[in-house]
PAVOTI-808671 format. One line per 2 residues: for each residue x negated, y negated, z of C-alpha. Coordinates in steps of 0.5 Angstrom, whole numbers, plus 500, padded with zeros to 3 digits. Example, Ala and Ser with C-alpha at 12.3 -4.5 7.8 and 13.67 -1.06 7.14 Angstrom:
<atoms>
475:509:516; 473:502:514
</atoms>
This chain:
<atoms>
500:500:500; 497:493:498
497:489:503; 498:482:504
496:476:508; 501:475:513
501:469:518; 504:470:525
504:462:526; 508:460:519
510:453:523; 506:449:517
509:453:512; 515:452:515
514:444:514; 512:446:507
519:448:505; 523:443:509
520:438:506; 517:434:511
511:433:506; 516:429:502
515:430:495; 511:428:489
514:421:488; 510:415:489
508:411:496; 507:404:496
500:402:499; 499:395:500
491:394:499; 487:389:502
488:383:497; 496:384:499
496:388:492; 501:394:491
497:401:489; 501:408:488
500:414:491; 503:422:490
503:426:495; 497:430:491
493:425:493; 493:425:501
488:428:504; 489:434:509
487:429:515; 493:424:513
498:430:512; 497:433:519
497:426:522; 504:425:518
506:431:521; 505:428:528
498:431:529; 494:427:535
486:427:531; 480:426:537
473:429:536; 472:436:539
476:441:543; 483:436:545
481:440:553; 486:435:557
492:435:552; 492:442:553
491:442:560; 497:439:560
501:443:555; 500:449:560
501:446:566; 508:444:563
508:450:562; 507:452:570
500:456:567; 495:455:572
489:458:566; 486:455:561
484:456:554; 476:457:553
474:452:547; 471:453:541
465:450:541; 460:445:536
465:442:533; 468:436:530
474:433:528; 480:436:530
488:435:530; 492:438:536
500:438:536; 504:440:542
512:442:541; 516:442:546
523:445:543; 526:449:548
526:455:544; 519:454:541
513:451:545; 507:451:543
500:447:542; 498:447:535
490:446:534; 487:445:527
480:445:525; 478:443:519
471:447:516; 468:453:516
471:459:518; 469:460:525
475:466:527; 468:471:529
465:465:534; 473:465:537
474:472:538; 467:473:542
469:467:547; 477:469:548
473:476:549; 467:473:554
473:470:558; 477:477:559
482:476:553; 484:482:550
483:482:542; 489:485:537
490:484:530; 497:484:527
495:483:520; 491:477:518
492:474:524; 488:474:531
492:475:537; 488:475:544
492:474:551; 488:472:557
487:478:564; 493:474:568
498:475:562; 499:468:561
496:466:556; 498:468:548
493:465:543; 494:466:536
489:464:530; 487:465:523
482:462:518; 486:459:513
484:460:506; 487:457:499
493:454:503; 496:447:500
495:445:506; 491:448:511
485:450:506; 478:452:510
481:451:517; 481:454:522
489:455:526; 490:457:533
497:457:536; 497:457:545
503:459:547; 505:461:555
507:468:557; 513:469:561
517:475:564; 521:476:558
517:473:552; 515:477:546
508:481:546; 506:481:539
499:484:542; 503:490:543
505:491:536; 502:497:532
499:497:525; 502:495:519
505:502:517; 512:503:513
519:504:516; 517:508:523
521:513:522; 518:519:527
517:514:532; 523:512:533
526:518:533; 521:520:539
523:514:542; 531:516:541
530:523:544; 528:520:550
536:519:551; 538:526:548
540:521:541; 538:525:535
542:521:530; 537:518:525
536:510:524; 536:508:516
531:504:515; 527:499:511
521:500:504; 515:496:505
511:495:511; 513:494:518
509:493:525; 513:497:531
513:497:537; 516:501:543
518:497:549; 520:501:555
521:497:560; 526:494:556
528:500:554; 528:497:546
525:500:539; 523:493:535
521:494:528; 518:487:525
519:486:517; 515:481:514
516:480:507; 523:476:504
529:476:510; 532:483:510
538:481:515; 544:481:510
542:487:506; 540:491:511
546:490:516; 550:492:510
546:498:509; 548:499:517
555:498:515; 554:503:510
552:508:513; 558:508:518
556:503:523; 561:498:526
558:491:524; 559:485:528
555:478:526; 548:480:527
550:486:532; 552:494:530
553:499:533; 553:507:530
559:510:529; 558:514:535
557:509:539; 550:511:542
546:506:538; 546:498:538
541:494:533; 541:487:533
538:484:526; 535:477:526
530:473:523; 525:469:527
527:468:533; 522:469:536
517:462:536; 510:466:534
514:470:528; 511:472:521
514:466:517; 519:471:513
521:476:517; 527:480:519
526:482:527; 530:490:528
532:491:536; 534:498:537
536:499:543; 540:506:546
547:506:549; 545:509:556
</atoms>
């Protein structure tokens, strides 16, 4: 299977497709003689375009303003800088449903630097296709980076993504490798409630993982959204659906079908939560 490059952090993707680039129509700029000039998006320089998007801009590792995002966030650890460099731009959201602090390295591609740091301070270290994950010895911490390459944007930068770690949050660090639908898995997984009907499933690749203090199977799809065409595959096969839930006809397995919810999730993506009726 070939595989793809898929980015866990897709919020400047995500700027991308909305628009919030604006698009190739001519800006006005005011030169210093008082004359009227005429810029296309094309012609904004990489640094301009973050700090369009609300990136602060300092020079090195933006330590407090960091500090102060995970302190927010009732984090009493800290993220290990990424030494000898220069320019960056840092972003901090505070969306409820969406918090993280955005930190991007314009140059050359510095993800082995990173990896030895995060690991010479305790973090644990996964890889979840082209993107780094490391998660601090208190489990506090989720870093997610990626050097990015041939991106309209985000060309020879380094991209890291600090978020908190709560009770309920998501580990993407336990997420299994990129393998097609899990079939034996999930299989083994539903056996351990006596549950023999099978799961359809979905071509192309997939990362899984088995929570079992939550007593759930996640399978994550990157690729286009799934969520329409595979609840109606469910309905297909006997399955009562009802918005982004279905339950089987034996009424022995739950599935609820989403896409990115979760804040850190590949940019197209459908999330499976298959859970047993117990």
């Amino acid at each position: 299977m070939k595989k793809r490059r898929f980015l866990l952090i897709p919020l400047l993707f995500g700027l991308l497709l909305t628009g919030c680039f604006g698009g190739n129509d001519p800006e006005d700029i005011i030169d210093e003689d008082g004359e009227s000039s005429q810029k296309t998006t094309n012609d904004v320089a990489e640094e301009d375009i973050l700090e369009n998007m609300g990136y602060g801009k300092k020079e090195g590792w933006p330590t407090q303003k960091l500090a102060s995002f995970l302190t927010s966030e009732r984090v009493n650890e800290t993220v290990p800088a990424l030494t000898n460099i220069g320019t960056t731009y840092y972003h901090e959201n505070n969306d409820a449903n969406n918090k993280y602090f955005a930190i991007v390295i314009p140059g050359s591609d510095r993800e082995a630097d990173y990896k030895a740091i995060l690991e010479g301070a305790s973090y644990t270290h996964s890889k979840l296709g082209w993107t780094s994950i490391a998660v601090n010895s208190e489990d506090t911490i989720n870093v997610a980076y990626q050097y990015m390459q041939d991106h309209p944007i985000l060309d020879y930068a380094m991209f890291i993504v600090v978020t908190a770690l709560k009770v309920n949050s998501f580990r993407f660090d336990k997420l299994e490798s990129d393998i097609g639908w899990p079939a034996e898995q999930l299989q083994t997984f539903l056996s351990k409630y006596r549950i023999t009907e099978t799961v359809p499933g979905l071509t192309g690749g997939n990362f899984f993982a088995e929570l079992t203090e939550r007593n759930e199977f996640i399978v994550c799809a990157p690729g286009v959204n799934f969520t329409a065409s595979y609840l109606s595959s469910l309905e297909n096969e006997g399955y009562t659906v009802t918005g982004s839930n279905a339950v089987s006809a034996s009424g022995k397995v739950r599935i609820n079908v989403t896409a990115n919810d979760y804040p850190f999730f590949f940019f197209d993506a459908t999330k499976i939560v298959i859970k047993p009726v117990v």
